[in-house]
C-alpha positions in Angstrom: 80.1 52.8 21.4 77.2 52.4 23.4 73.8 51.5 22.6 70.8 53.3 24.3 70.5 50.4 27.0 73.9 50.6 27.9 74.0 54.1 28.3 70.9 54.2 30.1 72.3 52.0 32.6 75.4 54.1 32.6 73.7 57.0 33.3 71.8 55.4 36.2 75.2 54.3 37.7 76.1 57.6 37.8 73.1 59.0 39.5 73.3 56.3 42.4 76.8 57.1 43.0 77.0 60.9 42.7 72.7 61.6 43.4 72.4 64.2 40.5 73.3 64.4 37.0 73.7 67.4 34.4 72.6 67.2 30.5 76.1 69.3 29.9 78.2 67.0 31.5 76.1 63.9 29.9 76.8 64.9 26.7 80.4 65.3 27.2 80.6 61.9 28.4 78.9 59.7 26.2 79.6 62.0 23.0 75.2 62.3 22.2 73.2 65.5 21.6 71.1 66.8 24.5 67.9 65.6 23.0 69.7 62.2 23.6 70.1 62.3 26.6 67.1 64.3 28.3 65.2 61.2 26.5 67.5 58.8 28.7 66.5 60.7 31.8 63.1 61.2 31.0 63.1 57.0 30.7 64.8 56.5 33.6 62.2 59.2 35.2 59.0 56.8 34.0 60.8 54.2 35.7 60.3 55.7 39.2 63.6 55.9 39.4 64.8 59.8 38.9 63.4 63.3 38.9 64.0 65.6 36.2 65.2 68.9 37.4 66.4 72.0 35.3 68.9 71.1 33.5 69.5 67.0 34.5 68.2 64.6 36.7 68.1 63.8 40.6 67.9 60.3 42.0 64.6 59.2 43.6 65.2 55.8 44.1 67.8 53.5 45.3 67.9 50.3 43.2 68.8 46.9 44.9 72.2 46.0 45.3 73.6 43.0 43.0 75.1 40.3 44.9 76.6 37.0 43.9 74.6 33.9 44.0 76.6 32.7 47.2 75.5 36.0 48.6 71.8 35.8 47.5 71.5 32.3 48.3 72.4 33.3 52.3 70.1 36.1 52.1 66.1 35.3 53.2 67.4 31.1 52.7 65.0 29.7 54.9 62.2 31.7 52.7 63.3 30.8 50.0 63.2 27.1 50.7 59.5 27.4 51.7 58.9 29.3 48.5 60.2 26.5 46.0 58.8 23.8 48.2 55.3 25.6 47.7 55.9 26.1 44.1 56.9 22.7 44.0 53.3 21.4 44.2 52.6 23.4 41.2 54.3 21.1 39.3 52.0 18.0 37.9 53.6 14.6 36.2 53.8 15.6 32.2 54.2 19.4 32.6 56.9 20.8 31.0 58.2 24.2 32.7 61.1 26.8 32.8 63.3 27.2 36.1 64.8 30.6 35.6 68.3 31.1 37.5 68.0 32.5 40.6 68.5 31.3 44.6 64.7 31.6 45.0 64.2 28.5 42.1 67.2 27.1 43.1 64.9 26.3 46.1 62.3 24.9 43.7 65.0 22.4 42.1 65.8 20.9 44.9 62.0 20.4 45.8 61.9 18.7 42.5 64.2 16.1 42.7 62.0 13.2 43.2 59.1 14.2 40.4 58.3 12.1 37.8 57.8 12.7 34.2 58.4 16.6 33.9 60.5 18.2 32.0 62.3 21.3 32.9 64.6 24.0 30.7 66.9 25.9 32.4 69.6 28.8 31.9 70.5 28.2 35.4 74.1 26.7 35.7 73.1 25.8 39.5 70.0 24.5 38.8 70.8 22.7 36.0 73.9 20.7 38.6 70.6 20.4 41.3 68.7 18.3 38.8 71.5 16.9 36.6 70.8 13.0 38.8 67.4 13.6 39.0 65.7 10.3 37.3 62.6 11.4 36.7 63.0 14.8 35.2 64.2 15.4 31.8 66.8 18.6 31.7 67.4 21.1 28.5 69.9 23.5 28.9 69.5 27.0 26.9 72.7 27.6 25.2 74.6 30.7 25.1 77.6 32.9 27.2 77.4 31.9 31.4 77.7 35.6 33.2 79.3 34.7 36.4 78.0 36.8 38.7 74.4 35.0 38.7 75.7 31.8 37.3 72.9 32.2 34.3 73.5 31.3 30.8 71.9 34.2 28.3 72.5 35.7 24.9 71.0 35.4 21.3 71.5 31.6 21.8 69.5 31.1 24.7 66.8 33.3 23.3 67.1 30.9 19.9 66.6 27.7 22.2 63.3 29.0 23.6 61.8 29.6 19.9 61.7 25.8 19.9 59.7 24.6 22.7 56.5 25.4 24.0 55.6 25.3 27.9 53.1 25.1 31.1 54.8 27.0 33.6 57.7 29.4 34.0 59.0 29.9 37.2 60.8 33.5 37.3 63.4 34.6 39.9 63.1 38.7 40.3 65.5 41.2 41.6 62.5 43.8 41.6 58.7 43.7 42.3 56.9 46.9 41.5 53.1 46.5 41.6 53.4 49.8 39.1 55.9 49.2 36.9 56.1 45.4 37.1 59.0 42.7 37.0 63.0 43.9 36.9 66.2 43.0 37.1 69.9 43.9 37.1 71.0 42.7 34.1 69.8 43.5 30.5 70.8 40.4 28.7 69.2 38.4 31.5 65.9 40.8 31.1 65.7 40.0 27.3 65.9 36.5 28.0 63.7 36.1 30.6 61.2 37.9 28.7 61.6 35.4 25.6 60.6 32.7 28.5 57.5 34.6 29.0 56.7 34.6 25.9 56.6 30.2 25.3 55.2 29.8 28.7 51.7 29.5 29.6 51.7 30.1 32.8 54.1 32.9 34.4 54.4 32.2 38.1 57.0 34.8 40.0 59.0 32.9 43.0 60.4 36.4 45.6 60.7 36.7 49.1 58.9 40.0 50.5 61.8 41.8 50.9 62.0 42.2 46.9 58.3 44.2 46.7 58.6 48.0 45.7 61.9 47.6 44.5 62.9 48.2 40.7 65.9 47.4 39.0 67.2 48.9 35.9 65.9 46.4 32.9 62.1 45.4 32.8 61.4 41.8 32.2 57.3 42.2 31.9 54.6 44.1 33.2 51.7 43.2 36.3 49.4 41.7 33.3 51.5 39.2 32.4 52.0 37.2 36.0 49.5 34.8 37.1 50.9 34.1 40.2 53.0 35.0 42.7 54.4 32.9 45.6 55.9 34.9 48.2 56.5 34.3 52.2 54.4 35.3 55.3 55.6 39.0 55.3 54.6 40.2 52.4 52.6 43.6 53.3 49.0 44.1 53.2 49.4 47.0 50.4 50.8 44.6 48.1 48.1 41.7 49.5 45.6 44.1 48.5 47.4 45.4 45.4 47.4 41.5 43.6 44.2 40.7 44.3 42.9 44.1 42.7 44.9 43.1 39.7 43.6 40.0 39.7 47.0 37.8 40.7 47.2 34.9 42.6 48.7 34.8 45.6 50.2 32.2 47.2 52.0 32.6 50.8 54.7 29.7 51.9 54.1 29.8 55.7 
């Protein structure tokens, strides 16, 4: 049995393969009542991400494809390592901050190696190997179940870890930047847990190349109010220039 996430995203999968759904044939298919399921498209519909036509749904927008981390790590690289080096000189001797998983921190680890006295948490599997010999930075790992696919730890034990410990700065990988509807990313699990982060750090700084802006992914991590800054590269557009200074975001711009 599926719960209402799972369906959602289900749903959603349908709709970017075949470009239209029916209630009917919903309701067949995941065994709920129509009221079910017009409330699943009517979610995904607030998301920007369907239409609601008589009787179902039509797809509005295309959501980013998942790759692998060696994928994503080729993708935008040299970006990305002007990104984390920028975010990089965010980082001050005592802070204690959260890497979230991603090829865009990766970046920032290995700008990291030779600071002194920080700590950093990770669920990144990668990261956590980039800083494992570093001497002067002190490495938690969250616990919990490693999904493959994005080499990031997650689950109701990496969200108990956080409860613990209190941070500066959280560094947050994104799969999605939407100036409307905010942060996303692939995977639910991953969006639960990065939004426990949020929620211990003081300081929420988002690490994307441009090519992320407008895009949204299924699962919501946290909305505009909640990022303080945003470090992206040189072509970021002027709509989205214009759009984080009128919400009152820094930007930041690795050239």
């Amino acid at each position: 049995m599926r719960n209402t996430s799972q369906r959602r995203e289900a749903i959603f999968q349908l709709l970017t393969r075949q470009g239209a759904v029916q209630v009917t044939d919903l309701v067949g298919e995941f065994g709920v009542s129509a009221v079910t399921i017009r409330s699943d498209l009517s979610a995904l519909e607030s998301q920007g991400l369907a239409s609601r036509s008589h009787g179902g749904a039509v797809l509005t927008r295309t959501p980013p494809t998942e790759h692998t981390i060696r994928q994503k790590d080729a993708i935008n690289h040299e970006q990305k390592e002007r990104i984390g080096a920028l975010a990089a000189t965010l980082v001050q001797p005592g802070d204690n901050i959260i890497i979230d998983s991603g090829t865009t921190t990766i970046s920032l680890a290995r700008s990291l190696r030779e600071a002194q006295q920080v700590t950093v948490m990770t669920n990144g599997l990668n990261i956590a190997w980039e800083l494992a010999d570093a001497p002067g930075v002190e490495l938690i790992l969250t616990g919990g179940l490693l999904r493959k696919q994005s080499l990031s730890i997650q689950g109701s034990q990496a969200e108990a870890t956080l409860q613990a410990y209190n941070f500066d700065k959280l560094f947050l990988g994104v799969d999605g930047f939407d100036l409307q509807f905010g942060v996303t990313t692939h995977h639910e699990a991953e969006a639960s847990l990065n939004h426990k982060m949020v929620e211990r750090a003081k300081k929420i700084i988002v690490l994307t190349d441009a090519s992320k802006f407008g895009r949204v992914s299924l699962h919501r991590i946290v909305q505009m109010d909640r990022v303080d800054t945003v470090i992206t590269d040189a072509s970021i557009s002027q709509e989205y220039r214009e759009g984080l200074q009128k919400l009152g975001i820094e930007l930041l711009i690795a050239e």
